[in-house]
C-alpha positions in Angstrom: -7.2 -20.6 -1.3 -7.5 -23.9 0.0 -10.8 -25.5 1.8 -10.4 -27.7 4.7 -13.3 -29.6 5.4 -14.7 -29.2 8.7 -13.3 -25.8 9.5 -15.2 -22.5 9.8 -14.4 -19.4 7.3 -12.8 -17.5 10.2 -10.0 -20.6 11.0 -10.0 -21.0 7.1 -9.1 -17.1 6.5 -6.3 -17.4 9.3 -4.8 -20.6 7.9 -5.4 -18.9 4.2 -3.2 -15.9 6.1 -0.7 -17.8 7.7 0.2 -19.6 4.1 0.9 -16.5 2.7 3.0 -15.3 5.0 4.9 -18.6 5.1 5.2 -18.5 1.5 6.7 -15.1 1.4 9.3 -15.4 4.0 10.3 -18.5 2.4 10.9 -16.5 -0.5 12.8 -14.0 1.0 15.2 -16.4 2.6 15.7 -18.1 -0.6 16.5 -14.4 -2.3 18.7 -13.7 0.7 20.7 -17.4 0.0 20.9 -16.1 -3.7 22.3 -12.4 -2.8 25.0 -14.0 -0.7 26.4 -16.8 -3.6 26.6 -13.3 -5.3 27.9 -11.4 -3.1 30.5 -14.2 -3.2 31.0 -14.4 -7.0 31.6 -10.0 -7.0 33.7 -9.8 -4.2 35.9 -13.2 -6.0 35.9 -10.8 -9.0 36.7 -7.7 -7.5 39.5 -9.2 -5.4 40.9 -10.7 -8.6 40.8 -7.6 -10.3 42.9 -5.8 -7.8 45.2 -8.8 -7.3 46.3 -8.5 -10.9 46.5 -4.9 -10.9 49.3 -4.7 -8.8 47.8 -5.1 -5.7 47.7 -1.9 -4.3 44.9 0.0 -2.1 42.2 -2.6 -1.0 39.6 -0.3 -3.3 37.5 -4.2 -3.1 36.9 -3.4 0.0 34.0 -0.5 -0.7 32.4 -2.5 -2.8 32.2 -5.6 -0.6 31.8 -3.7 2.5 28.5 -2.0 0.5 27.3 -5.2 -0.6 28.1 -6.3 3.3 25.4 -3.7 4.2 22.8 -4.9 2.1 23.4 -8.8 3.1 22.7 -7.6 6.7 19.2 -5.9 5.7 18.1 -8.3 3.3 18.9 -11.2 6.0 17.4 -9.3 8.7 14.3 -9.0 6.3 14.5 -12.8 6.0 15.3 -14.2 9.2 14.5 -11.1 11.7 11.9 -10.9 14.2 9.3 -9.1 11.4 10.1 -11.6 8.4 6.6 -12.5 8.5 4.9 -9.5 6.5 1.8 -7.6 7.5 -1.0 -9.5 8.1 -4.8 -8.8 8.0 -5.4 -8.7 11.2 -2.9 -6.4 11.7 -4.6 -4.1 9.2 -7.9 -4.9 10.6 -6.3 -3.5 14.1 -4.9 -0.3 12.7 -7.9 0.7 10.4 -9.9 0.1 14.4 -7.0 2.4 15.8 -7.5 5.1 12.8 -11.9 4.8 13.4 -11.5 5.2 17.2 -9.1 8.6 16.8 -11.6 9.9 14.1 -14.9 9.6 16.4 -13.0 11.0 19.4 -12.0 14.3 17.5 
């Protein structure tokens, strides 16, 4: 945690927040870059390995397609409109929610 001088606990704990969740989407776009220079490197091998079998049936093409699948849902983790995490005060808001429904029953 870092202290800023001159700003109150509640503007520290959201700047405190907001790192975090900076810090983890970073991460996830840097583990999406990674997938896809491997998803590279297995499909190159794949396609390789059916090109010198006698080039037959595309079989490559599950695999690929597969690892396609997974590119789309890691990226869409990484990039998409909810890459930034759960955040405290959206905890905060849903623990209010789950109080509220308990003293109305």
């Amino acid at each position: 945690m870092r202290t800023v001088i001159g700003m109150d606990n509640d503007e520290q704990q959201k700047t405190d927040e907001l790192r975090k969740i900076a810090k983890n989407r970073l991460k996830a776009q840097a583990d999406f870059r990674n997938y896809l220079w491997i998803w590279l490197g297995v499909s190159v091998v794949l396609t390789g390995i059916w090109a010198f079998s006698g080039l037959g049936y595309f079989w490559p093409a599950w695999a690929i397609g597969g690892m396609g699948v997974a590119a789309f849902f890691t990226g869409l983790n990484a990039y998409g409109p909810r890459a930034g995490g759960i955040t405290d005060s959206a905890i905060d808001a849903e623990v209010a929610r789950m109080n509220q429904r308990r003293d109305q029953a």
